[in-house]
PDB file of N, H, CA, C and O in Angstrom:
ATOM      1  N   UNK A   1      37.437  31.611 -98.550  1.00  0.00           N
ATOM      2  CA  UNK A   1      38.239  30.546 -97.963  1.00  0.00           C
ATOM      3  C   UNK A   1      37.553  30.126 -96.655  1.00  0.00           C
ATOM      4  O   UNK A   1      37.101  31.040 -95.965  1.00  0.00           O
ATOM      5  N   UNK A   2      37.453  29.198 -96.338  1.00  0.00           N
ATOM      6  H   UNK A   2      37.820  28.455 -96.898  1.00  0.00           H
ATOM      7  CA  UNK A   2      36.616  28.339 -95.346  1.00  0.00           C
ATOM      8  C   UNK A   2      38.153  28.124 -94.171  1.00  0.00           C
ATOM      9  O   UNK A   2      39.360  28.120 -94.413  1.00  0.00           O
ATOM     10  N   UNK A   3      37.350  27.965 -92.863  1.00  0.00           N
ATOM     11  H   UNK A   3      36.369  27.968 -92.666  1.00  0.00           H
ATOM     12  CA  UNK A   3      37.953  27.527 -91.809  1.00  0.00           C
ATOM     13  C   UNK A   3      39.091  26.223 -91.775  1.00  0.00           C
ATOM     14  O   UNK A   3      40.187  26.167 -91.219  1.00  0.00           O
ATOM     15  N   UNK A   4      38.350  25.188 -92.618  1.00  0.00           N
ATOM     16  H   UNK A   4      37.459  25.233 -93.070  1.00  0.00           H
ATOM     17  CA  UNK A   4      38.582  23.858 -93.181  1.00  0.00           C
ATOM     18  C   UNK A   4      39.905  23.959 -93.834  1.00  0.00           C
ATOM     19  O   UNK A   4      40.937  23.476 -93.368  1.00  0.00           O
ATOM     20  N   UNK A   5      39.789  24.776 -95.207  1.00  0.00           N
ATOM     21  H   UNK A   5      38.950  25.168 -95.586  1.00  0.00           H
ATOM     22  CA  UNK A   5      41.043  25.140 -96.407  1.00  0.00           C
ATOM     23  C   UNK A   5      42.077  25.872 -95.340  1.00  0.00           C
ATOM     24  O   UNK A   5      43.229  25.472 -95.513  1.00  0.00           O
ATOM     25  N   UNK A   6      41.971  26.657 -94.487  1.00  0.00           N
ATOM     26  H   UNK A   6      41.036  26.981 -94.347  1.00  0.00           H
ATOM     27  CA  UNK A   6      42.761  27.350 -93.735  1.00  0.00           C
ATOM     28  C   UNK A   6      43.450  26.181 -93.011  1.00  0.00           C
ATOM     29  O   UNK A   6      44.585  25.953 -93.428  1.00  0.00           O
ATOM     30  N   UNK A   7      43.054  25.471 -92.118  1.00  0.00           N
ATOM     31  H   UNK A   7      42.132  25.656 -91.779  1.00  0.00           H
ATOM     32  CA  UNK A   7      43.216  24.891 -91.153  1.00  0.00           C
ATOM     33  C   UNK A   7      44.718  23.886 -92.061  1.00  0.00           C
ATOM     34  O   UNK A   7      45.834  23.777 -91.554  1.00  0.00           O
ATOM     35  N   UNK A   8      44.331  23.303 -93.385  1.00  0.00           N
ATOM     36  H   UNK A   8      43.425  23.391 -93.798  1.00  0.00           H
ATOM     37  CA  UNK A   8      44.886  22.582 -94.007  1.00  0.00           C
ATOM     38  C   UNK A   8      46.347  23.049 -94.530  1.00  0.00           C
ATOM     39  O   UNK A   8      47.395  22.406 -94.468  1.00  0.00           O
ATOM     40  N   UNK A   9      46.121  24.403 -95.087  1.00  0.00           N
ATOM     41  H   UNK A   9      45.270  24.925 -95.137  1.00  0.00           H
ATOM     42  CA  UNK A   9      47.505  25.399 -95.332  1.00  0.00           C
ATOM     43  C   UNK A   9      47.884  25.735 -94.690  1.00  0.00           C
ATOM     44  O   UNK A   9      48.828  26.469 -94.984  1.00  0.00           O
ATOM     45  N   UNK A  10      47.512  25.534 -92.967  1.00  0.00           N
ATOM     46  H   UNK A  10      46.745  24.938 -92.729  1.00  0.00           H
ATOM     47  CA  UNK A  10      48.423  25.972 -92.277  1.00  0.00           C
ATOM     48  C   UNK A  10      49.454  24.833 -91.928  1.00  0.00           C
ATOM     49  O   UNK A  10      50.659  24.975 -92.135  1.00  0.00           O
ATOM     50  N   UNK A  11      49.024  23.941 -91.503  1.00  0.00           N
ATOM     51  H   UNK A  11      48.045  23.826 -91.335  1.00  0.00           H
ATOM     52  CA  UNK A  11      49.525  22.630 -91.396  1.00  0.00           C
ATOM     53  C   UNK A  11      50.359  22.315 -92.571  1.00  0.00           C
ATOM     54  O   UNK A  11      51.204  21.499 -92.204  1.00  0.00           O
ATOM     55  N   UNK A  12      50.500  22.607 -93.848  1.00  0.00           N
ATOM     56  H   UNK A  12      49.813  23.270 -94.145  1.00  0.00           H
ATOM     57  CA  UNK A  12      50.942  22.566 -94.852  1.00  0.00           C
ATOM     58  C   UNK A  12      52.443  23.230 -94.855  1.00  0.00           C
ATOM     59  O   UNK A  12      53.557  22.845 -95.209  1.00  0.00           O
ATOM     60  N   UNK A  13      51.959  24.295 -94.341  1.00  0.00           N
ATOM     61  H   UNK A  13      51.054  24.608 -94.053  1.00  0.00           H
ATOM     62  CA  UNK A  13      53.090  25.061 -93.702  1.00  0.00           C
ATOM     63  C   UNK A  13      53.905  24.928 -92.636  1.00  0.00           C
ATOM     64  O   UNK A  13      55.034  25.417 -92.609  1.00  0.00           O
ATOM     65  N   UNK A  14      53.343  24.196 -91.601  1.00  0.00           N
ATOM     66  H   UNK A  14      52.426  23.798 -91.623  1.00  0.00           H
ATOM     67  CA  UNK A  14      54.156  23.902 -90.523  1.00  0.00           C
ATOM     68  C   UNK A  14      54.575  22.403 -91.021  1.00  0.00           C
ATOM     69  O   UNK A  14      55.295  22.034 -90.093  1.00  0.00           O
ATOM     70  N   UNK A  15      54.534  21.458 -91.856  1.00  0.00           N
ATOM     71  H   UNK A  15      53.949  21.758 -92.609  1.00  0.00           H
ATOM     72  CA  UNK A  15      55.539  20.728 -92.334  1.00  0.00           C
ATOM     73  C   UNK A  15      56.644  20.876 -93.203  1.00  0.00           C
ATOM     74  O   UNK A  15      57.622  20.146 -93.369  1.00  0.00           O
ATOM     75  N   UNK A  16      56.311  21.978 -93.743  1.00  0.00           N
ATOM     76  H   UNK A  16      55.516  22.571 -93.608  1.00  0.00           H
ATOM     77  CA  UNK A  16      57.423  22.822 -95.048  1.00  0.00           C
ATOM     78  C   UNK A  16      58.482  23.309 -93.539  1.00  0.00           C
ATOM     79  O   UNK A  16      59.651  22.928 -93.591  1.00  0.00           O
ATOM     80  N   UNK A  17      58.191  23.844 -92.706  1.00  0.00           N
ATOM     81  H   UNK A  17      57.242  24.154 -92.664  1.00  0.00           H
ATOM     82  CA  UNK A  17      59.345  24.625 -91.985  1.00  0.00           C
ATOM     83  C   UNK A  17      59.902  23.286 -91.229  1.00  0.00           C
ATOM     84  O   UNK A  17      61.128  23.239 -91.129  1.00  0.00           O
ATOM     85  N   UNK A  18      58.945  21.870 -90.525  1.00  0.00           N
ATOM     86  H   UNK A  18      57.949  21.908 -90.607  1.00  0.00           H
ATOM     87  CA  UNK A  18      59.736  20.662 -89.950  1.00  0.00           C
ATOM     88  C   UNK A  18      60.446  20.330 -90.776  1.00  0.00           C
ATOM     89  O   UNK A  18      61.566  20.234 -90.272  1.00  0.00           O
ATOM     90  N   UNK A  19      60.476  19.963 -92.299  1.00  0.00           N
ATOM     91  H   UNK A  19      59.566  20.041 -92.708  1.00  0.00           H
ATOM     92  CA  UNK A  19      61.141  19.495 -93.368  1.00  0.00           C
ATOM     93  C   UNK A  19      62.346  20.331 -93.372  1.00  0.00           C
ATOM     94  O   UNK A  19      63.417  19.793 -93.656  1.00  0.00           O
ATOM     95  N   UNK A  20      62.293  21.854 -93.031  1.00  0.00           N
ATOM     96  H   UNK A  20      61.424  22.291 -92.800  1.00  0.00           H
ATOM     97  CA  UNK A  20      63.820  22.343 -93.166  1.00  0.00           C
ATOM     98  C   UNK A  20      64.367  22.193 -92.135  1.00  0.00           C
ATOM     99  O   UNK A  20      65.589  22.093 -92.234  1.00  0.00           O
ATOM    100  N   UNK A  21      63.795  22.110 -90.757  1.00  0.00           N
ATOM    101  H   UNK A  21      62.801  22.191 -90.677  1.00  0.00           H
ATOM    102  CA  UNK A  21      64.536  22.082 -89.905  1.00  0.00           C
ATOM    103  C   UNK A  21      65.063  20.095 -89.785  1.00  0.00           C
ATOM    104  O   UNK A  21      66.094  19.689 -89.250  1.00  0.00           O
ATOM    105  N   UNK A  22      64.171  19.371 -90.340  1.00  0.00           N
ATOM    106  H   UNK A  22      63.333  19.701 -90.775  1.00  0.00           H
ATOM    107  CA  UNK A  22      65.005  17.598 -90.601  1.00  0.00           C
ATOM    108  C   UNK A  22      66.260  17.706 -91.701  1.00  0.00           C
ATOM    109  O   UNK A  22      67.167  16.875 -91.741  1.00  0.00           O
ATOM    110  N   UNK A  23      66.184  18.640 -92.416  1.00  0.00           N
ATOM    111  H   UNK A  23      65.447  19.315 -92.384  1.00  0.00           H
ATOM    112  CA  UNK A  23      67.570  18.588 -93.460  1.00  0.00           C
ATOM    113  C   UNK A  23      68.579  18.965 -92.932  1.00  0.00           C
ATOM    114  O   UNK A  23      69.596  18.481 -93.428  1.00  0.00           O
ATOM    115  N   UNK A  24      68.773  19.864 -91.847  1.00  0.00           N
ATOM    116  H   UNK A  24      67.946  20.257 -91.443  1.00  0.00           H
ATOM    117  CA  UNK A  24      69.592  20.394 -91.191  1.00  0.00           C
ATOM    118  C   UNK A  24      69.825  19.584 -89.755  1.00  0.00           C
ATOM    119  O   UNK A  24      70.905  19.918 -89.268  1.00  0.00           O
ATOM    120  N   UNK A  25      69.276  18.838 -89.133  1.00  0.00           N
ATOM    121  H   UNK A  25      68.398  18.567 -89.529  1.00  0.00           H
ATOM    122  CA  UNK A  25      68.819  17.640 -87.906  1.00  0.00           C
ATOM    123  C   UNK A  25      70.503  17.244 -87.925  1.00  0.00           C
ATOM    124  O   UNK A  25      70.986  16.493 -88.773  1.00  0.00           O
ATOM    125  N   UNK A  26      71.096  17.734 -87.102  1.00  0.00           N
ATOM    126  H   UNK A  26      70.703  18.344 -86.413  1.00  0.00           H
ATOM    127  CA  UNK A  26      72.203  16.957 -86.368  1.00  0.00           C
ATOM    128  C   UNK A  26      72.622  15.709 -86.624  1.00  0.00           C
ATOM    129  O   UNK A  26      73.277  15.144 -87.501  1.00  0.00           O
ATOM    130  N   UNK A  27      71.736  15.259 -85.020  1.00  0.00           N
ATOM    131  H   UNK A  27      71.204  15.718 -84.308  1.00  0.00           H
ATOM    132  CA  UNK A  27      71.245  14.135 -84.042  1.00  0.00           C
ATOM    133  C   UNK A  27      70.145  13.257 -84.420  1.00  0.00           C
ATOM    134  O   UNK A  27      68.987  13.580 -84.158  1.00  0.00           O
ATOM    135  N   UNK A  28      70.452  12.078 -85.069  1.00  0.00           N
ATOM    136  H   UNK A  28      71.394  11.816 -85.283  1.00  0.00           H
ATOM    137  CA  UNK A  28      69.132  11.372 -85.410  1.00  0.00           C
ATOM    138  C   UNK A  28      67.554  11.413 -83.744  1.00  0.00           C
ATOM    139  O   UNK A  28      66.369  11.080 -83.741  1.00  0.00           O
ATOM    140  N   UNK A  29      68.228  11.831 -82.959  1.00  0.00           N
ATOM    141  H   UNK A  29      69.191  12.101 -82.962  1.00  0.00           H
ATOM    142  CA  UNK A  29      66.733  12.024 -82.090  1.00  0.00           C
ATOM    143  C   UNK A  29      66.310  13.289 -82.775  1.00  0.00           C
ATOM    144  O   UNK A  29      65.092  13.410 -82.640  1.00  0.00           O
ATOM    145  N   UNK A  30      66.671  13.975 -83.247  1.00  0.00           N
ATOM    146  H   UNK A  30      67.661  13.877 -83.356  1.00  0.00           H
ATOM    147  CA  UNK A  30      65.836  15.132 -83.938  1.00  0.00           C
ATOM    148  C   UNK A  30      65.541  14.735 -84.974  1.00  0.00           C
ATOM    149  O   UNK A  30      64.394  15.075 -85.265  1.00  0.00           O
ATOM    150  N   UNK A  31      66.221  13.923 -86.010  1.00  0.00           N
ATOM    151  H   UNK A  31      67.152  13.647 -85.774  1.00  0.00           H
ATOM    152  CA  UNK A  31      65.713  13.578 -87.000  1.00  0.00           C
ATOM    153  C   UNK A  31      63.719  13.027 -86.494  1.00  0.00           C
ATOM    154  O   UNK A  31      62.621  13.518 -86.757  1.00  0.00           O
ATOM    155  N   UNK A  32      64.099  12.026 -85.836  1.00  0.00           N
ATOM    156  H   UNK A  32      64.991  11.627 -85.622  1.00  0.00           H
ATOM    157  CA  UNK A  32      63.288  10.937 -85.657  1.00  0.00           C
ATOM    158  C   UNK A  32      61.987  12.129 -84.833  1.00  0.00           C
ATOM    159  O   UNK A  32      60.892  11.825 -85.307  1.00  0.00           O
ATOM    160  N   UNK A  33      61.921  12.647 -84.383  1.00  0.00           N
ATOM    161  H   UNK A  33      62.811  12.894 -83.999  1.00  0.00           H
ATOM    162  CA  UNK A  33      61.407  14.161 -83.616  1.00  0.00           C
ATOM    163  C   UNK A  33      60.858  14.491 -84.867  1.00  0.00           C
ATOM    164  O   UNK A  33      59.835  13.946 -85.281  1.00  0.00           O
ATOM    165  N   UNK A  34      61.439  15.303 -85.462  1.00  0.00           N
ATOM    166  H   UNK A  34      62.271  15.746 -85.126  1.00  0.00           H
ATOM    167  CA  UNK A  34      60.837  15.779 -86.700  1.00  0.00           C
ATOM    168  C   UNK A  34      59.917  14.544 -87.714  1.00  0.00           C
ATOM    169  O   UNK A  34      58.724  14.678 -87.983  1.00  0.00           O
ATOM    170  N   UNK A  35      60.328  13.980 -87.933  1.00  0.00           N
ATOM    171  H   UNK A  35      61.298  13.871 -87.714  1.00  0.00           H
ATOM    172  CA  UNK A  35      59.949  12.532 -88.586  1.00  0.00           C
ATOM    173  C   UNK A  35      58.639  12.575 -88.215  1.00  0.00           C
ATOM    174  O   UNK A  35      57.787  12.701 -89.094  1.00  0.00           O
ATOM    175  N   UNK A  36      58.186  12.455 -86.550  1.00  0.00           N
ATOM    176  H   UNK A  36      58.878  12.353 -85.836  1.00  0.00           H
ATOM    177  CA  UNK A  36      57.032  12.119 -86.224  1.00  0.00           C
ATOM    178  C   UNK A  36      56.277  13.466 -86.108  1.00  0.00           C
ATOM    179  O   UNK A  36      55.057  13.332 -86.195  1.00  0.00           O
ATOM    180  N   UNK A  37      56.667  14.582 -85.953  1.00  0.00           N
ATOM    181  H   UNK A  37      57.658  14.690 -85.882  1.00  0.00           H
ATOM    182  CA  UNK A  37      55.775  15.631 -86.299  1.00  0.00           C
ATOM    183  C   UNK A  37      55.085  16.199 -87.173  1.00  0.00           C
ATOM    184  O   UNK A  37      53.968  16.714 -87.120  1.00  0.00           O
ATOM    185  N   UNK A  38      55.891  16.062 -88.067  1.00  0.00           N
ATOM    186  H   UNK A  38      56.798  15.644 -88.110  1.00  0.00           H
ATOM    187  CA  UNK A  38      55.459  15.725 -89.641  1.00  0.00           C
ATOM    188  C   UNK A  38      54.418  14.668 -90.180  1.00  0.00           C
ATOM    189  O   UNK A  38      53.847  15.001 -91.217  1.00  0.00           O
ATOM    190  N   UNK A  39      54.129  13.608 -89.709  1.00  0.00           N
ATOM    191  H   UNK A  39      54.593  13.337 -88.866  1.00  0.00           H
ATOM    192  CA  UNK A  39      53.289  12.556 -89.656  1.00  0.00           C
ATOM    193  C   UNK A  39      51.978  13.045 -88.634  1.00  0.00           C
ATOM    194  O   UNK A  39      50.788  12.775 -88.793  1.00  0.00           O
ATOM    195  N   UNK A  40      52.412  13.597 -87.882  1.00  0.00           N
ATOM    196  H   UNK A  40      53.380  13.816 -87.752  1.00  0.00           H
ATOM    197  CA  UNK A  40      50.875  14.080 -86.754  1.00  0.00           C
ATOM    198  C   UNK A  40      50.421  14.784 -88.125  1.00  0.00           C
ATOM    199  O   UNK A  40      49.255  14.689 -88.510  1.00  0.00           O
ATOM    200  N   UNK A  41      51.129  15.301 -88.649  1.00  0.00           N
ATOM    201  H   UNK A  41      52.076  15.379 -88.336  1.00  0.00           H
ATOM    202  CA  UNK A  41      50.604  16.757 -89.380  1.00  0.00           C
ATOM    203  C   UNK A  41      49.902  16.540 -90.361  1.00  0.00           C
ATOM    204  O   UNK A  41      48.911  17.200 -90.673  1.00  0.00           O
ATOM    205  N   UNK A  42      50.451  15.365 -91.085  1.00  0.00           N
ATOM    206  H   UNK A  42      51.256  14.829 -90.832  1.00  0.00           H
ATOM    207  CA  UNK A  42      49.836  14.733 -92.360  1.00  0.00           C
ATOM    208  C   UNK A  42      48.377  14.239 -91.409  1.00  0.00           C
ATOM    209  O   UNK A  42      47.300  14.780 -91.660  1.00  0.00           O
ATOM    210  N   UNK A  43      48.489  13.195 -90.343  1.00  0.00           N
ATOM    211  H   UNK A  43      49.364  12.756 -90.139  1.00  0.00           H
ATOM    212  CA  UNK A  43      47.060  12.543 -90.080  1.00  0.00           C
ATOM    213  C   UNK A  43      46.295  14.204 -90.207  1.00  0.00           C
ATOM    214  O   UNK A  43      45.199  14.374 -90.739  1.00  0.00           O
ATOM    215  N   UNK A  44      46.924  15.045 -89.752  1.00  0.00           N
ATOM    216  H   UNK A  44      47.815  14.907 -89.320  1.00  0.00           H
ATOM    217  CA  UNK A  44      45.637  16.118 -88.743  1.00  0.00           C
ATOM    218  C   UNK A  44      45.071  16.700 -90.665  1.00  0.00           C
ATOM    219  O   UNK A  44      43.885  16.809 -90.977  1.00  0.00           O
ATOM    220  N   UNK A  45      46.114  16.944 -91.536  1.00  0.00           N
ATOM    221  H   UNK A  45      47.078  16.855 -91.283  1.00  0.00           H
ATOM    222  CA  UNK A  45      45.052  17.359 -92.565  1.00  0.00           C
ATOM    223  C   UNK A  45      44.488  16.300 -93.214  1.00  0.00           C
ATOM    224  O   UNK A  45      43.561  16.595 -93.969  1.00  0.00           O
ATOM    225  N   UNK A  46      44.864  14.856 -93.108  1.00  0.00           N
ATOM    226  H   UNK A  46      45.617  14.617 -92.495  1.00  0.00           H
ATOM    227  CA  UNK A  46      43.555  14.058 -93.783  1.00  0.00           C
ATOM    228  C   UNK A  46      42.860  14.372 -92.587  1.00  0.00           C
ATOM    229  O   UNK A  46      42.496  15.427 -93.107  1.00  0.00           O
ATOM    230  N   UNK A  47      42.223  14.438 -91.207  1.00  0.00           N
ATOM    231  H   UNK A  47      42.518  13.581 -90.784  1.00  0.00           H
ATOM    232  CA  UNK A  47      41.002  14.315 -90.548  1.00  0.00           C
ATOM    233  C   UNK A  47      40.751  16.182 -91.070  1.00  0.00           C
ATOM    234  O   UNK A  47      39.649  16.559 -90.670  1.00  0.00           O
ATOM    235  N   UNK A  48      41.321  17.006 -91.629  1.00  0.00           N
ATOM    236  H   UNK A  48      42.215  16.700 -91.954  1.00  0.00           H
ATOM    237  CA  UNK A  48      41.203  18.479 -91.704  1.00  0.00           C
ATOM    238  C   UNK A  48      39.814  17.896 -93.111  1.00  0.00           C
ATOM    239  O   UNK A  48      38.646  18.284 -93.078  1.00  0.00           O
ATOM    240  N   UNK A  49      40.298  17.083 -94.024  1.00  0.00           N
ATOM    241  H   UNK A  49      41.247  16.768 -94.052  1.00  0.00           H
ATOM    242  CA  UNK A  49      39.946  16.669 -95.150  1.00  0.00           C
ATOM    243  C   UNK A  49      38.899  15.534 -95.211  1.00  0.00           C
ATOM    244  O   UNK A  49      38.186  15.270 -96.179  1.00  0.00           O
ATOM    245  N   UNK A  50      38.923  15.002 -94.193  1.00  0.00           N
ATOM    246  H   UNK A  50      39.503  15.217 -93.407  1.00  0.00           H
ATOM    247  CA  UNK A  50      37.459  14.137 -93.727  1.00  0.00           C
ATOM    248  C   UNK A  50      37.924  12.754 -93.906  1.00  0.00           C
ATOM    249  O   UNK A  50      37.227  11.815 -93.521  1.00  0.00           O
ATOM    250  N   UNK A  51      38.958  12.596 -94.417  1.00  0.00           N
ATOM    251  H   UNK A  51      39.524  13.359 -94.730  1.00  0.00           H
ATOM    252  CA  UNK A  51      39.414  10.491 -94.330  1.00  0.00           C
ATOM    253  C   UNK A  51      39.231   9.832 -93.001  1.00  0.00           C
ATOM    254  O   UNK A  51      40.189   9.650 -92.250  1.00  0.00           O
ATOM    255  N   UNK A  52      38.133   9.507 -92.732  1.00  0.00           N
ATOM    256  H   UNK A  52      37.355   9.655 -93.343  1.00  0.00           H
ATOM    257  CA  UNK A  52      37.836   8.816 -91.633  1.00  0.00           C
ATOM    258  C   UNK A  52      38.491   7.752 -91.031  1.00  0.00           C
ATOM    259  O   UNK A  52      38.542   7.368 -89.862  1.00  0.00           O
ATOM    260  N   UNK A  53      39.342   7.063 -92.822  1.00  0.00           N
ATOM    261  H   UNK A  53      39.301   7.375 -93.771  1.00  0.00           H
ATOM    262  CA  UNK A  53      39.784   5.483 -92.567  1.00  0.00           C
ATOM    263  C   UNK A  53      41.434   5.889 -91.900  1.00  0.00           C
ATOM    264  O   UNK A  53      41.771   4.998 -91.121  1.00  0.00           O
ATOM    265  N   UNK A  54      42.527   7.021 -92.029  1.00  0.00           N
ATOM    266  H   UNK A  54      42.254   7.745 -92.662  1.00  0.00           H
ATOM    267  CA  UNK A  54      43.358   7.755 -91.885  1.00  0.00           C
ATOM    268  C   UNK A  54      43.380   8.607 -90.047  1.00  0.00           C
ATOM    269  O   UNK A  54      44.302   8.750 -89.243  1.00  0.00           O
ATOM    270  N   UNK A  55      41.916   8.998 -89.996  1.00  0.00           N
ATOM    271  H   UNK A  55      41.167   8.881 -90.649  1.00  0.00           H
ATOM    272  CA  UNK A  55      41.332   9.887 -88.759  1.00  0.00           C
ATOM    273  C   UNK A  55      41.785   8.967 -87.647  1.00  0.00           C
ATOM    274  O   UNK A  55      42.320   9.456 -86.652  1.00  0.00           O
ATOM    275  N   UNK A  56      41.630   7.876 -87.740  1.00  0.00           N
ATOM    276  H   UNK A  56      41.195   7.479 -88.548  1.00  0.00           H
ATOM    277  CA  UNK A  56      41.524   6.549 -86.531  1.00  0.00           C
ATOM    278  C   UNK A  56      42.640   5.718 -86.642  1.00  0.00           C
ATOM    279  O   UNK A  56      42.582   4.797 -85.828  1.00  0.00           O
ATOM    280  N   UNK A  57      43.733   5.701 -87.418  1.00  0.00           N
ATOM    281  H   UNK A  57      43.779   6.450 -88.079  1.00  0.00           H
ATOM    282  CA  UNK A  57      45.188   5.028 -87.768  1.00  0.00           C
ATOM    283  C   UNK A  57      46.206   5.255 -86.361  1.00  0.00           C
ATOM    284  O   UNK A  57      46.233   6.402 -85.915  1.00  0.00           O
ATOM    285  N   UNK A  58      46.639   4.704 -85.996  1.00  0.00           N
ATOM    286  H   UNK A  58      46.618   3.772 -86.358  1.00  0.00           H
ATOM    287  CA  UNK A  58      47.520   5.015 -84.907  1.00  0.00           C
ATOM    288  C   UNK A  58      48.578   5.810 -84.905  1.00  0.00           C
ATOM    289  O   UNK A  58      49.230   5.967 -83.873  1.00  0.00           O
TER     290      UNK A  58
END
């Protein structure tokens, strides 16, 4: 297993635990909190995965 594959399952994992903690989200500011952490997470494993066009998206 490479640094790369690691880096990706972990992140994989820390959206599986934001996803339980948004089902349970109160307060739509946590919703919306979670919402966007989850989205860092997705960009960080496409740049984990090399999508360059994804890497540079706002």
């Amino acid at each position: 297993m490479n640094i790369q594959h690691l880096l990706i399952r972990g992140s994989e994992k820390v959206v599986s635990h934001y996803r339980l903690l948004l089902a349970s989200a109160k307060a739509e500011q946590e919703r919306e909190l979670f919402i966007s952490r989850i989205e860092r997470e997705r960009r960080l494993q496409n740049a984990f995965r090399g999508d360059r066009a994804e890497r540079f998206a706002p």
